[in-house]
N, CA and C atoms of all chains as a GROMACS GRO file, in nm:
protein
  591
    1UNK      N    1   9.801  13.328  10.662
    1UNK     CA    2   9.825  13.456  10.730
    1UNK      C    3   9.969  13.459  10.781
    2UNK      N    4  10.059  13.564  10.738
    2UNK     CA    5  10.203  13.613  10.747
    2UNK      C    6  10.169  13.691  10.916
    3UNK      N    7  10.300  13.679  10.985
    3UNK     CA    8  10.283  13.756  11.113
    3UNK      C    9  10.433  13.815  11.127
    4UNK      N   10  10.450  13.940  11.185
    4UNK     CA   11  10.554  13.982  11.238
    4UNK      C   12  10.572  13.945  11.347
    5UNK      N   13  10.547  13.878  11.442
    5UNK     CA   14  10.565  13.866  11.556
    5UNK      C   15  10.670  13.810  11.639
    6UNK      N   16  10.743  13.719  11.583
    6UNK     CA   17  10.913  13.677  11.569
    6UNK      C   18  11.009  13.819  11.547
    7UNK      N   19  10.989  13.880  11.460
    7UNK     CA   20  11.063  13.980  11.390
    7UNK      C   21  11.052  14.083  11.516
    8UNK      N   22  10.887  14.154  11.607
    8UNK     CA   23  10.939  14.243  11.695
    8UNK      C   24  10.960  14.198  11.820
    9UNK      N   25  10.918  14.071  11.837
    9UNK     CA   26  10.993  14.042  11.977
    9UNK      C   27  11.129  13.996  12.010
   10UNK      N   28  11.180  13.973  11.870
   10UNK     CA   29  11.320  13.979  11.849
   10UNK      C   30  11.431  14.099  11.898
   11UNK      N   31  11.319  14.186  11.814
   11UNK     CA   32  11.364  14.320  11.804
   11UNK      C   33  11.360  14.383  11.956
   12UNK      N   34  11.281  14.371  12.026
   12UNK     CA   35  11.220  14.368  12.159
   12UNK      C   36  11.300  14.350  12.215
   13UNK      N   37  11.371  14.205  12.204
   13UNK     CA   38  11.458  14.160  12.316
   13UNK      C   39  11.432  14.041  12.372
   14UNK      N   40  11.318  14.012  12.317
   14UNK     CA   41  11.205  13.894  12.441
   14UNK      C   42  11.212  13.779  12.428
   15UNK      N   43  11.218  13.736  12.525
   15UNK     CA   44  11.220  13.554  12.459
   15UNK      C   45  11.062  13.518  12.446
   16UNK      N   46  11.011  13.388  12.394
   16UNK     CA   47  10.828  13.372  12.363
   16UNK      C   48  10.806  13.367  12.486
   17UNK      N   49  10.905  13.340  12.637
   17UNK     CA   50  10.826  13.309  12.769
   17UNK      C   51  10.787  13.450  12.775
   18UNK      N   52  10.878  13.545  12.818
   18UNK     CA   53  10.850  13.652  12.842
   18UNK      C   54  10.774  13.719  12.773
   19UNK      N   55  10.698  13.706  12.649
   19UNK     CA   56  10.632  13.790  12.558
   19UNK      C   57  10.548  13.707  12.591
   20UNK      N   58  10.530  13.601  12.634
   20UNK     CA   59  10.342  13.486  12.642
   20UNK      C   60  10.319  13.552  12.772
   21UNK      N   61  10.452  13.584  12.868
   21UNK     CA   62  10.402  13.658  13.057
   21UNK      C   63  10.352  13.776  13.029
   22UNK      N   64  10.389  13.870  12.971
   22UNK     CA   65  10.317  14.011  12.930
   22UNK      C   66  10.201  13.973  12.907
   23UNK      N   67  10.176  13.866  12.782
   23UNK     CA   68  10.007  13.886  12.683
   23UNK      C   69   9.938  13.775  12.837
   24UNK      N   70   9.986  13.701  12.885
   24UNK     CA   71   9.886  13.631  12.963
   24UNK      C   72   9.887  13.507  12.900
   25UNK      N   73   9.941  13.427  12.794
   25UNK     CA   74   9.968  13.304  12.746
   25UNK      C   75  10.104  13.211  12.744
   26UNK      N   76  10.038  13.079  12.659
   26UNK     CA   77  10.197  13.048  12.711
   26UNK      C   78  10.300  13.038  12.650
   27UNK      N   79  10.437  12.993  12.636
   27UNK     CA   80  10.542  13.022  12.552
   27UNK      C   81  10.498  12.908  12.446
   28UNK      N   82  10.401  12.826  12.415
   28UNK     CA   83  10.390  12.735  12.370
   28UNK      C   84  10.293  12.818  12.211
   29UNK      N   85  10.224  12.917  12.296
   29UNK     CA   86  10.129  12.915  12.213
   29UNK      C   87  10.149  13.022  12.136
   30UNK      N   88  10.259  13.125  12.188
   30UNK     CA   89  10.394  13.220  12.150
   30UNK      C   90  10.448  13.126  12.019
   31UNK      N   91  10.522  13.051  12.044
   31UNK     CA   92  10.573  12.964  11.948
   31UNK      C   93  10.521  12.934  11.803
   32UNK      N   94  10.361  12.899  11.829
   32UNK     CA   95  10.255  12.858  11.737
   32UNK      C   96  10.203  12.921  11.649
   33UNK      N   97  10.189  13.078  11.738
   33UNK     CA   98  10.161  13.176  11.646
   33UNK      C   99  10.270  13.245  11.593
   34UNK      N  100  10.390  13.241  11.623
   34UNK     CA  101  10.519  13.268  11.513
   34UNK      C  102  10.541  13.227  11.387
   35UNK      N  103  10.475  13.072  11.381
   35UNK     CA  104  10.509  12.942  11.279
   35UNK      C  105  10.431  12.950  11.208
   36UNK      N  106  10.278  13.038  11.233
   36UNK     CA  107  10.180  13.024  11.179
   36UNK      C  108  10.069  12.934  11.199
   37UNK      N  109  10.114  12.838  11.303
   37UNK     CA  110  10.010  12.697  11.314
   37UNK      C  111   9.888  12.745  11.392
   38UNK      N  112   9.892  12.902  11.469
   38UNK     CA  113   9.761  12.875  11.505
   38UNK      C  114   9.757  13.035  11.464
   39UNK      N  115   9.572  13.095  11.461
   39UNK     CA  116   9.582  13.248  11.460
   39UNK      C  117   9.508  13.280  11.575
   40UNK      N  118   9.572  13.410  11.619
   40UNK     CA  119   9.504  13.435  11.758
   40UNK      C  120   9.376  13.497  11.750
   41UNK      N  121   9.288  13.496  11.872
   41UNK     CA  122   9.153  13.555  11.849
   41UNK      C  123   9.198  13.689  11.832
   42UNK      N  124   9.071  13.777  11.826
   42UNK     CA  125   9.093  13.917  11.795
   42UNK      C  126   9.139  13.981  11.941
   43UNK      N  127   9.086  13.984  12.086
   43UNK     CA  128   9.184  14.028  12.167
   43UNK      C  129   9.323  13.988  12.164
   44UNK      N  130   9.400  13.908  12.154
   44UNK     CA  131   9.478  13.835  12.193
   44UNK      C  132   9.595  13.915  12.034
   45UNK      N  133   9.532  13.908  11.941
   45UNK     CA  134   9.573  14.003  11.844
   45UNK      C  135   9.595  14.139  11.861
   46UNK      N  136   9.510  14.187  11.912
   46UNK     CA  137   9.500  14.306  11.979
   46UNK      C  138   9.627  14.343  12.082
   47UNK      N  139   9.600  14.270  12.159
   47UNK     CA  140   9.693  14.263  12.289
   47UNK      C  141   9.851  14.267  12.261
   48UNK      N  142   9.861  14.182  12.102
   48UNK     CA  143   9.986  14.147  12.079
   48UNK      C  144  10.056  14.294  12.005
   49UNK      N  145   9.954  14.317  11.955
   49UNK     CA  146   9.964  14.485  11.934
   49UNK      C  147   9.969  14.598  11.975
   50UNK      N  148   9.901  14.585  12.042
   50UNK     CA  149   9.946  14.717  12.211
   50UNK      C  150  10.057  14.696  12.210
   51UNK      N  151  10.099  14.557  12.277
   51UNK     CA  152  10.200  14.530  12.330
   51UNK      C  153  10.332  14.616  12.242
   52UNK      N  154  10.353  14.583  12.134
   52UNK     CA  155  10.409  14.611  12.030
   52UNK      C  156  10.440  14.760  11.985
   53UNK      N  157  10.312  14.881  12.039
   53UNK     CA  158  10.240  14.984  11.974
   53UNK      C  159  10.306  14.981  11.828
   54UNK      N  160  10.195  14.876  11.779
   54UNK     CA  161  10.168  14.836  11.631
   54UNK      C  162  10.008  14.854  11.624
   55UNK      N  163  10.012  14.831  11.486
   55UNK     CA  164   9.811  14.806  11.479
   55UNK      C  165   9.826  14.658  11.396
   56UNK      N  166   9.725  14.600  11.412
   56UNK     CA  167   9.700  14.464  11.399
   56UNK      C  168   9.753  14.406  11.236
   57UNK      N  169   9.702  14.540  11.160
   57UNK     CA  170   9.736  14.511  10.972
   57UNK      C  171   9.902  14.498  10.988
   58UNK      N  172   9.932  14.594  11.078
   58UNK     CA  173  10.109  14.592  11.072
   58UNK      C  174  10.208  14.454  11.115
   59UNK      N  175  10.140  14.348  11.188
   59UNK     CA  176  10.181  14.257  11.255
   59UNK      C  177  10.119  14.103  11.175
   60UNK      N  178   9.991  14.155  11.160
   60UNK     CA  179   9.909  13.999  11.081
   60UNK      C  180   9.880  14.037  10.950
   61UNK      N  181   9.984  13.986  10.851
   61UNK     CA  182   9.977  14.029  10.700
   61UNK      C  183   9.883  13.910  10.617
   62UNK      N  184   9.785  13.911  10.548
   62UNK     CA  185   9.690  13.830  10.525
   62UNK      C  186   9.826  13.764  10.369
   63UNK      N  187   9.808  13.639  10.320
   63UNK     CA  188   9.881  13.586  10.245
   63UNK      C  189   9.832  13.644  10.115
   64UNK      N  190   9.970  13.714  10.015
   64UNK     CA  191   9.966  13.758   9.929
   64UNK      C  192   9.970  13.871   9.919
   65UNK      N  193   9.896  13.982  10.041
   65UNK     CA  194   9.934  14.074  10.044
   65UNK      C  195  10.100  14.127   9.999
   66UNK      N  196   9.019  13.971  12.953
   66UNK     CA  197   9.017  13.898  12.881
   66UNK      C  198   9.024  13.780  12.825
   67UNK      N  199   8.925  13.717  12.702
   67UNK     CA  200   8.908  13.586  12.700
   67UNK      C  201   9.050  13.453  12.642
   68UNK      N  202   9.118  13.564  12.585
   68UNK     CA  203   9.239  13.503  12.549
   68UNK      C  204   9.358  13.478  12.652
   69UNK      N  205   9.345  13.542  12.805
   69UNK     CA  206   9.410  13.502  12.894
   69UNK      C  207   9.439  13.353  12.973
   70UNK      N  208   9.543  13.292  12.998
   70UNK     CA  209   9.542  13.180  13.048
   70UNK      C  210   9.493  13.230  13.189
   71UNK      N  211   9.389  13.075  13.211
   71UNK     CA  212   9.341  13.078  13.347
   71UNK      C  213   9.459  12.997  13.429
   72UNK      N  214   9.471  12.974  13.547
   72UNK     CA  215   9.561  12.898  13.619
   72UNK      C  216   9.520  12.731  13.614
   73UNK      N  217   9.374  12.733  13.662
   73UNK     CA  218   9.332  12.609  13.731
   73UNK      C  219   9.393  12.535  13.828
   74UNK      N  220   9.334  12.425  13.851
   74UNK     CA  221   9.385  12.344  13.927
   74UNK      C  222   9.491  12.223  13.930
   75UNK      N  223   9.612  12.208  13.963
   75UNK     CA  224   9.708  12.077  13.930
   75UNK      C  225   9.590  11.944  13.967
   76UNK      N  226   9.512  11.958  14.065
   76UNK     CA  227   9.466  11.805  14.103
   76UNK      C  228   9.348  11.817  14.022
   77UNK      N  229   9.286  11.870  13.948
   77UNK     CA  230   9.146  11.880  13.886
   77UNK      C  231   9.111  11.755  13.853
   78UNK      N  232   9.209  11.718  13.686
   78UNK     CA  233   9.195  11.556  13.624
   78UNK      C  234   9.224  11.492  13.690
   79UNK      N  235   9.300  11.474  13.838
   79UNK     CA  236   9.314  11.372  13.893
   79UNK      C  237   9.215  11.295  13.965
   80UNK      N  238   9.144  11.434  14.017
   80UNK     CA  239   9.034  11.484  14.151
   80UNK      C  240   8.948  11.372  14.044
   81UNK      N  241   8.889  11.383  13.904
   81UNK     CA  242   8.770  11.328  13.819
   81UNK      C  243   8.805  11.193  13.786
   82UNK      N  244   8.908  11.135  13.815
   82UNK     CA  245   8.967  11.023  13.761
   82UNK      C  246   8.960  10.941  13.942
   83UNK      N  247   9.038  11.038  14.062
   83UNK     CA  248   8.999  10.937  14.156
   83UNK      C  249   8.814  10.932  14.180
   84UNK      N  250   8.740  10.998  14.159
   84UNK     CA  251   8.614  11.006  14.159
   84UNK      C  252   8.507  10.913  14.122
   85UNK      N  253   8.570  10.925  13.946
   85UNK     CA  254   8.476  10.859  13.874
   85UNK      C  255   8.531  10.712  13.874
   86UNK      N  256   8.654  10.698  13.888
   86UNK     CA  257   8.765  10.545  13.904
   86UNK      C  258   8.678  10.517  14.042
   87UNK      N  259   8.672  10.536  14.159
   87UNK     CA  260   8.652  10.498  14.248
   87UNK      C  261   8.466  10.475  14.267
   88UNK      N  262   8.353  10.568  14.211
   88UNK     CA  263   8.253  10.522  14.191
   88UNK      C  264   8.260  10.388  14.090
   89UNK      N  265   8.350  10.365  13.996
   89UNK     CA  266   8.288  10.242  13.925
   89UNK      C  267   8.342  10.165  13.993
   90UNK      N  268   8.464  10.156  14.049
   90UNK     CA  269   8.491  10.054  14.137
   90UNK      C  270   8.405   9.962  14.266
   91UNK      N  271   8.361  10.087  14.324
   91UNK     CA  272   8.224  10.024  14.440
   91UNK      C  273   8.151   9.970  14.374
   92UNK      N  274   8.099  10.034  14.246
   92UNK     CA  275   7.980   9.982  14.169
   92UNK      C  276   8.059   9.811  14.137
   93UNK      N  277   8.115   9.840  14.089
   93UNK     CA  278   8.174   9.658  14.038
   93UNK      C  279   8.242   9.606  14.151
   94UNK      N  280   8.242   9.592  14.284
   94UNK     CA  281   8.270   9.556  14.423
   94UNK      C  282   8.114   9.503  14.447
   95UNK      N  283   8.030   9.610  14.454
   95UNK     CA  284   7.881   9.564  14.464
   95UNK      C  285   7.836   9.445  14.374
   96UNK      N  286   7.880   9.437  14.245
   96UNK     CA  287   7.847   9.393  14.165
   96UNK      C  288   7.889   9.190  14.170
   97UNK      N  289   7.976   9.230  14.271
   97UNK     CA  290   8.041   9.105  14.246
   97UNK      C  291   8.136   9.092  14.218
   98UNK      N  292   8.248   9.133  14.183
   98UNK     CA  293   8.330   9.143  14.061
   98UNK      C  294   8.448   9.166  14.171
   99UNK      N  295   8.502   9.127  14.240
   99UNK     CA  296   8.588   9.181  14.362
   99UNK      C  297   8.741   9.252  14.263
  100UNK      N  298   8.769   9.118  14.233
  100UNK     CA  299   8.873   9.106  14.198
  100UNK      C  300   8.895   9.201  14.040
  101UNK      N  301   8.828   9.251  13.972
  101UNK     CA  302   8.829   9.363  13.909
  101UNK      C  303   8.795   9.493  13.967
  102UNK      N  304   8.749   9.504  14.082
  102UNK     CA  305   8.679   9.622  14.127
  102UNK      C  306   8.826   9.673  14.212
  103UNK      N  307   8.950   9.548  14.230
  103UNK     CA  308   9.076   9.576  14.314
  103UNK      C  309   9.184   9.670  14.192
  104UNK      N  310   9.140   9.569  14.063
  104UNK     CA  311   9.235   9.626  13.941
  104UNK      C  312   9.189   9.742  13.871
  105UNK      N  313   9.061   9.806  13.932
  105UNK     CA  314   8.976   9.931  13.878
  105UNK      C  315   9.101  10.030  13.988
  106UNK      N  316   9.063  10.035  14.079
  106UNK     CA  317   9.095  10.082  14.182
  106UNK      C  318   9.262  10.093  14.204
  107UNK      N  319   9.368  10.004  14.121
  107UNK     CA  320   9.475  10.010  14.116
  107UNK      C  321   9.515  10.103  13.957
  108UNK      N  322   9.381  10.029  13.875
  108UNK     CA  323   9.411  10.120  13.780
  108UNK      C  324   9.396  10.314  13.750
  109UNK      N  325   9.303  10.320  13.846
  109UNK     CA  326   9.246  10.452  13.825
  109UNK      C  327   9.362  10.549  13.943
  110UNK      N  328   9.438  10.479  14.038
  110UNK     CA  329   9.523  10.543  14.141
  110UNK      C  330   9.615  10.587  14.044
  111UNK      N  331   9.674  10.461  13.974
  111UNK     CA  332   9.818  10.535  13.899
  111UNK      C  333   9.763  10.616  13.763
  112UNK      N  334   9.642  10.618  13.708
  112UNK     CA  335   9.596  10.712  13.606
  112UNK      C  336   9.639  10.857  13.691
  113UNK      N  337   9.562  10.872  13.795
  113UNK     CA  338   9.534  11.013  13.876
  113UNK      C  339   9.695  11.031  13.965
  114UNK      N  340   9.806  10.960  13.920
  114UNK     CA  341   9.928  10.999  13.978
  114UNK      C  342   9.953  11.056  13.870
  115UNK      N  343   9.932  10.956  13.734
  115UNK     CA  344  10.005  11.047  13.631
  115UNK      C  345   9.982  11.152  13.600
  116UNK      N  346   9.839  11.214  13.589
  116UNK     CA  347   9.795  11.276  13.545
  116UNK      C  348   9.825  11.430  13.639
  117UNK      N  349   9.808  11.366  13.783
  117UNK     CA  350   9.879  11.476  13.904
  117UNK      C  351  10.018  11.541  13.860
  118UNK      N  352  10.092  11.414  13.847
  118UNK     CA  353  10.249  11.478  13.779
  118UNK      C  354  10.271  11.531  13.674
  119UNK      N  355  10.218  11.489  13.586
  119UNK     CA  356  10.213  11.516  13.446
  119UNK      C  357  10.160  11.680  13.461
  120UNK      N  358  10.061  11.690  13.505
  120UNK     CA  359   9.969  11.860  13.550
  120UNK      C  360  10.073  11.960  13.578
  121UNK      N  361  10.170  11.908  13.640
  121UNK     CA  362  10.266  11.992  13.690
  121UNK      C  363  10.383  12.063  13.603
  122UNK      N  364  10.356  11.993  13.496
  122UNK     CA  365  10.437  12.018  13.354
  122UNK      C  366  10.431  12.169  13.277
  123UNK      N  367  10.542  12.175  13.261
  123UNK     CA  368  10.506  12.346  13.159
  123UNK      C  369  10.503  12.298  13.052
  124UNK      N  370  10.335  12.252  12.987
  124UNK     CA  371  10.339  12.180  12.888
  124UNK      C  372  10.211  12.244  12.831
  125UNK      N  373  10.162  12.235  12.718
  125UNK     CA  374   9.995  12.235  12.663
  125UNK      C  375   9.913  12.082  12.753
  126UNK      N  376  10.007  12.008  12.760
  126UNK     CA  377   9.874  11.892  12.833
  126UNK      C  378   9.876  11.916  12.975
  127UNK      N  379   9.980  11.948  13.033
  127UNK     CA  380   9.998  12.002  13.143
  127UNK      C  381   9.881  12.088  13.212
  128UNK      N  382   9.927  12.199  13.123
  128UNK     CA  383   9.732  12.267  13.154
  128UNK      C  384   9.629  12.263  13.122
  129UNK      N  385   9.612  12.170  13.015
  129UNK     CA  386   9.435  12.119  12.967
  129UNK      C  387   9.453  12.037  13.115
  130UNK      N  388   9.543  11.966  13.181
  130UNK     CA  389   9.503  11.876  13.243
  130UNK      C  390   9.474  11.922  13.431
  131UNK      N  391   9.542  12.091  13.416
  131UNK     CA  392   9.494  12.188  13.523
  131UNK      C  393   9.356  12.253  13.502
  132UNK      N  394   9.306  12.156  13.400
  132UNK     CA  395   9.185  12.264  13.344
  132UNK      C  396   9.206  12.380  13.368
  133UNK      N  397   9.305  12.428  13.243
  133UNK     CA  398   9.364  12.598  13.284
  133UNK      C  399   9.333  12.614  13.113
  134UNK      N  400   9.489  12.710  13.128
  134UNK     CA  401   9.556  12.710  13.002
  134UNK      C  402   9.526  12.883  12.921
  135UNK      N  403   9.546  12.856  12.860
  135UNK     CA  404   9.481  12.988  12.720
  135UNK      C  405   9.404  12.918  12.609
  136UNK      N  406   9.400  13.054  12.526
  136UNK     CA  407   9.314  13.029  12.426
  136UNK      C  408   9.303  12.951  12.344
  137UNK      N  409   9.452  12.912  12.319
  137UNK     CA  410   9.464  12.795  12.197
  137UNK      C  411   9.469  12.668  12.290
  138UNK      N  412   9.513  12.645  12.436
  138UNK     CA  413   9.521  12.520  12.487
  138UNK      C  414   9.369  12.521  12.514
  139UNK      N  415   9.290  12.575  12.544
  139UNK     CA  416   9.171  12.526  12.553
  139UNK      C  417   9.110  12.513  12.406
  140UNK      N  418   9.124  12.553  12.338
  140UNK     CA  419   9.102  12.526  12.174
  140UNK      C  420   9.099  12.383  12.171
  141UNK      N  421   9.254  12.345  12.170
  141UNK     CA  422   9.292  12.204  12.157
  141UNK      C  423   9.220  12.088  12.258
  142UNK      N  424   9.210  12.141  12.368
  142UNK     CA  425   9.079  12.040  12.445
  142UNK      C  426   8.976  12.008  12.397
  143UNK      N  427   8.891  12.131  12.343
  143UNK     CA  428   8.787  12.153  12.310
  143UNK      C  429   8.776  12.063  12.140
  144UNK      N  430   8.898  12.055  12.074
  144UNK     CA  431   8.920  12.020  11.924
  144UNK      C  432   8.920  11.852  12.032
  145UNK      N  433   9.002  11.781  12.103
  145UNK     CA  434   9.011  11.708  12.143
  145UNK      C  435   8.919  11.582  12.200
  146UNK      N  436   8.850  11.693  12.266
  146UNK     CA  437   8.678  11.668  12.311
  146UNK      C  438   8.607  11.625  12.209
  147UNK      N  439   8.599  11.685  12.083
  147UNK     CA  440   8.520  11.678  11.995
  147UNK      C  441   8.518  11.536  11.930
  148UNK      N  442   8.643  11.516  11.878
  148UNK     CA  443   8.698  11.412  11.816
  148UNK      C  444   8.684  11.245  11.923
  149UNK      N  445   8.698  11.296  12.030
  149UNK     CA  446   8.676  11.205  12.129
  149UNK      C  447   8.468  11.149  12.177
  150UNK      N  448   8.425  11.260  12.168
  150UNK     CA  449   8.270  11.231  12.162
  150UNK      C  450   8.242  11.157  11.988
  151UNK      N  451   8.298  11.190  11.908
  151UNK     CA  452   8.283  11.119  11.784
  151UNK      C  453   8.296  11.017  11.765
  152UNK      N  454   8.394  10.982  11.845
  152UNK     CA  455   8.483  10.811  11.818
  152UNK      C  456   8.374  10.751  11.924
  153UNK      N  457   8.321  10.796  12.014
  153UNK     CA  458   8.217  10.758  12.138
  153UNK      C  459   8.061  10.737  12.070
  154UNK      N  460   8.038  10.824  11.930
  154UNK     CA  461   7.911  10.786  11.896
  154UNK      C  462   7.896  10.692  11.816
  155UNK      N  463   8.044  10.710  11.704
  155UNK     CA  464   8.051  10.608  11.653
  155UNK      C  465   8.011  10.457  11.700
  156UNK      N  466   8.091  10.432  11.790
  156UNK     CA  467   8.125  10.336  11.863
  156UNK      C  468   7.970  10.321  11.927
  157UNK      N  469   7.906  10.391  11.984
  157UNK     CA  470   7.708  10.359  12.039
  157UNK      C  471   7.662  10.330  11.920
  158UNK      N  472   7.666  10.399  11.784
  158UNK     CA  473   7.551  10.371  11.701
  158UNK      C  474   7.652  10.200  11.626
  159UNK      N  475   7.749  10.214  11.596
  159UNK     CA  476   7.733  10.025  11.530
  159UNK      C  477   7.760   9.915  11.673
  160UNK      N  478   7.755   9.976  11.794
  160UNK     CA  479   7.745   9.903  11.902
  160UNK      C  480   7.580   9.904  11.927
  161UNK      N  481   7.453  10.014  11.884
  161UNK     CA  482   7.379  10.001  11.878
  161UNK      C  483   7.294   9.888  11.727
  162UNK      N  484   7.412   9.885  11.667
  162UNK     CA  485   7.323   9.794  11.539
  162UNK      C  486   7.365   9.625  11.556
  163UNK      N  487   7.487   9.634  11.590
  163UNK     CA  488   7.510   9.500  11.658
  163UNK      C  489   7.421   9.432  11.738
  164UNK      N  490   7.381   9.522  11.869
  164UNK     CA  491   7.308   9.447  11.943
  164UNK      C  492   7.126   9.468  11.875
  165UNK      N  493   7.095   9.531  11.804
  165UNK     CA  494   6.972   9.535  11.727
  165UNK      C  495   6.968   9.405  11.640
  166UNK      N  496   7.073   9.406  11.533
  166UNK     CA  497   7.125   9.249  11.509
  166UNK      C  498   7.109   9.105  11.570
  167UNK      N  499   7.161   9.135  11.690
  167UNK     CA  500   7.173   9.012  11.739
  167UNK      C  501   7.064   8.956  11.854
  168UNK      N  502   6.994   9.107  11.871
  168UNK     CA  503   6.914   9.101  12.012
  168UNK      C  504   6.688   9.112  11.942
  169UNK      N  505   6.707   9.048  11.870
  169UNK     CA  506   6.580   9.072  11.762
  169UNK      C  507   6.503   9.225  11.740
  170UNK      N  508   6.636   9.311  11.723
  170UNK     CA  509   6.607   9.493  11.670
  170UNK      C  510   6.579   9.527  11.842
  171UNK      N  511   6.625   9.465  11.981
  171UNK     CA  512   6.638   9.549  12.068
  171UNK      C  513   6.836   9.620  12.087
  172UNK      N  514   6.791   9.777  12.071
  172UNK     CA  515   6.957   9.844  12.046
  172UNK      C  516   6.982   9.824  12.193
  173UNK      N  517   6.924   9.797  12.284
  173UNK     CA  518   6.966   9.776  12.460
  173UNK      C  519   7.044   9.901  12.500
  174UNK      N  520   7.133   9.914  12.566
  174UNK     CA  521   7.221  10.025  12.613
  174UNK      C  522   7.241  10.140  12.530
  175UNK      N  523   7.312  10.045  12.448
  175UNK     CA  524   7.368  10.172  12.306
  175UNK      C  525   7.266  10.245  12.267
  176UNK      N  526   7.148  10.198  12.275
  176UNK     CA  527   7.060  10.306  12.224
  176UNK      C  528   7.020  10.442  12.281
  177UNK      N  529   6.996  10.425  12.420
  177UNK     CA  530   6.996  10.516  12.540
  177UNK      C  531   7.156  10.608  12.501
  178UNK      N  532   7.208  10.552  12.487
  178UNK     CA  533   7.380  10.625  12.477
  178UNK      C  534   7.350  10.722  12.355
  179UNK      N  535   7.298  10.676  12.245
  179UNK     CA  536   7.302  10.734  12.127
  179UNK      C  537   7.197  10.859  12.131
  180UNK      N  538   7.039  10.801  12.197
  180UNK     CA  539   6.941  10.892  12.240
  180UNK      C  540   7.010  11.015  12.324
  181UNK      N  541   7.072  10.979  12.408
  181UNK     CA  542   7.142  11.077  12.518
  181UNK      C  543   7.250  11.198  12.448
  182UNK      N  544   7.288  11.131  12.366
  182UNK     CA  545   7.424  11.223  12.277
  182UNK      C  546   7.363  11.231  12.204
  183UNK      N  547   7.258  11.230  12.114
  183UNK     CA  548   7.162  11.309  11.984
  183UNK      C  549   7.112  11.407  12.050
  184UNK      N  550   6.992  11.398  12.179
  184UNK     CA  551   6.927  11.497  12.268
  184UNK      C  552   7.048  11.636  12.296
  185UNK      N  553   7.123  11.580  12.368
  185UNK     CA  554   7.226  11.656  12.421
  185UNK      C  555   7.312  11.804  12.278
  186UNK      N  556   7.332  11.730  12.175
  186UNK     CA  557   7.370  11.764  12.039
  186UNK      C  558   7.257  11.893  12.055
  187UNK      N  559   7.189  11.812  12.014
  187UNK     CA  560   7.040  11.958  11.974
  187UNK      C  561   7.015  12.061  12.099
  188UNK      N  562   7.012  12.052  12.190
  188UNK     CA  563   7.008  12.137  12.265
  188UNK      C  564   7.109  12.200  12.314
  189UNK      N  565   7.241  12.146  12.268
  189UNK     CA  566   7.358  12.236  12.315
  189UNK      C  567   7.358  12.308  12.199
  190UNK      N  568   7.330  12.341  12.091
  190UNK     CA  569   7.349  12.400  11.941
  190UNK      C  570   7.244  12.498  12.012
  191UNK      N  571   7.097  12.440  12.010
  191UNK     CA  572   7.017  12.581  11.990
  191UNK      C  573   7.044  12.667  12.127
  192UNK      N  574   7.101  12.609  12.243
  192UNK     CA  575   7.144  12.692  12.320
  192UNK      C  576   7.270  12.800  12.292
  193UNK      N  577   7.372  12.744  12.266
  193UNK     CA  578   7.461  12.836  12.167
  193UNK      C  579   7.491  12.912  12.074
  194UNK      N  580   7.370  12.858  11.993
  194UNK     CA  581   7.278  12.963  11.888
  194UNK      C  582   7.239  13.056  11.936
  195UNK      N  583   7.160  13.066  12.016
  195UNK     CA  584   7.110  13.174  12.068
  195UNK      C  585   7.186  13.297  12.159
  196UNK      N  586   7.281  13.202  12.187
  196UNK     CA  587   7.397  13.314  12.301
  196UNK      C  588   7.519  13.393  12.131
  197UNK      N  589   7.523  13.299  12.015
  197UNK     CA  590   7.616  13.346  11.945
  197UNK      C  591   7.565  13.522  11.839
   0.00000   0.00000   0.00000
């Protein structure tokens, strides 16, 4: 699974602390899900999408798509 | 929401480490054992310093060890846990065949250990089953 999530918090401005203080996690786990090493549950996906006003397909691109 | 980090506590793992360090210690003080029950008791102080300081860390172990964290640090406890009760049954069931071995087929301790974590297995599943 491909993620935008580097790309708009870039775009954002944000560093992973400040984007893990918004969602409620930590810059660690910000990090993880950039790299791909972990996928977030479905709130937390969600959340990262609000955050964003994205929808979830726009941010978590399934591989190959 | 469930993906939010909780805070917890900095002294939590320490709080379970001076606890459970300090019950086995009396127990092996009672036991006789003075002079290990002094090196229990020296050992389990500086476990629960480290673990105090260490807590304080902006780290992933940091907050498994605030029993806090988020979703993925409690993930990793939980992945952690797992792997750690495994190496623990392992270790009961050929610690249970050893002493079956050597003790004319009585498994002594280990067996109770193994009974206890099989029981426990099955009823934490069909309880979770049922909530999933």
């Amino acid at each position: 699974m491909k993620n935008r999530v580097s790309e708009l918090r870039t775009a954002a401005g944000l560093s992973q602390g400040e984007l893990g203080k918004a969602l409620g996690v930590s810059r660690q786990t910000i990090n993880s899900i950039e790299n791909g090493r972990y996928l977030p549950s479905l709130p937390l996906a969600l959340a990262i999408a609000r955050n964003f006003e994205a929808s979830v397909e726009d941010i978590f691109i399934p591989e190959g798509d | 929401m469930s993906y939010a980090q909780t805070a917890g506590h900095r002294g939590a793992t320490a709080a379970v480490l001076v606890v459970g360090g300090g019950g086995l210690a009396v127990a092996t003080w009672l036991g006789g054992e003075h002079g290990l029950a002094l090196g229990l008791v020296v050992f389990y102080a500086l476990a629960a310093a480290a673990a105090y300081f260490w807590s304080g860390r902006d780290s992933d172990v940091g907050a498994i060890l605030r029993v806090g964290g988020d979703e993925r640090q409690r993930r990793l406890d939980l992945t952690a846990t797992a792997y750690a009760g495994l190496a623990m049954a392992a270790a009961a069931v050929i610690g249970a065949m050893v002493s079956a071995a050597r003790n004319h087929g009585d498994i002594g301790q280990y067996g109770v250990i193994c009974v206890v974590g099989g029981v426990a297995y099955v009823l934490s599943l069909a309880v979770l089953k049922r909530r999933s």
